[in-house]
N, C-alpha and C positions, 0 to 999 in steps of 0.2 A: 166625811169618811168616818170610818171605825179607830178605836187605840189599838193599833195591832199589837200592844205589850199587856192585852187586858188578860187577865190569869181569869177564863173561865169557872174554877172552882170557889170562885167569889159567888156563884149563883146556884139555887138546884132550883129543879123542879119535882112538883111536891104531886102535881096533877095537871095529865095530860087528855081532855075528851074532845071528841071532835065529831058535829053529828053535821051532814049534809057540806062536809068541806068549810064549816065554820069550827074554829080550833077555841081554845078555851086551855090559857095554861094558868098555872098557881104554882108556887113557892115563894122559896126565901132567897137574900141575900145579905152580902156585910153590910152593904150600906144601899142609900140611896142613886148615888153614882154607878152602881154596877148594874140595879135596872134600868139606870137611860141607857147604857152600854149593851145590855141584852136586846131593849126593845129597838136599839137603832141599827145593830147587827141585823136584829128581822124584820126592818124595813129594806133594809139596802139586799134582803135576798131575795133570789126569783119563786122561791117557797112557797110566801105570805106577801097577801097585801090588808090595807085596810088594818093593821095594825093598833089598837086601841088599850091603852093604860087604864086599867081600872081605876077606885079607889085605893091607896097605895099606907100605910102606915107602919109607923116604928113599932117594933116587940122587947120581948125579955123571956127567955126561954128562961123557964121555972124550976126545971131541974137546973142548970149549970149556970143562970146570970148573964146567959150572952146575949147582948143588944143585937138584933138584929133589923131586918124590912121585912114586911111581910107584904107579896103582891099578889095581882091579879090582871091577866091581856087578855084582850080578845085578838082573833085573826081569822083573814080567810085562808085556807091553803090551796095553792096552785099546783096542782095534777093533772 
């Protein structure tokens, strides 16, 4: 199952494209924990299947110092 106490605003999305029902999102989050928590929310929906983690690594946003993840999923979307 899901954390149902997971406070969403731990993640964005930075880019969302999607050509022929194949989805492609990118953004960030605080940490690595909240993108298994993103990516296993869209496995467990009837949206997306095929759900795929990019290559995934840590940052340092340059103006402000803040450690962040920076990701990338693939998915198909069910329509």
């Amino acid at each position: 199952g899901y954390n149902p106490t997971w406070d969403s605003r731990r993640l964005w999305i930075l880019r969302y494209e999607e050509v022929n029902r194949r989805v492609k999102f990118a953004g960030g989050a605080k940490s690595f924990d909240d993108v298994a928590e993103f990516m296993k929310r869209l496995q467990l929906s009837v949206y997306f299947t095929d759900v795929q983690l990019l290559p995934i690594r840590a940052a340092v946003d340059t103006k402000y110092g803040v450690k962040h993840v920076v990701f990338e999923m693939t998915a198909t979307a069910n329509y």
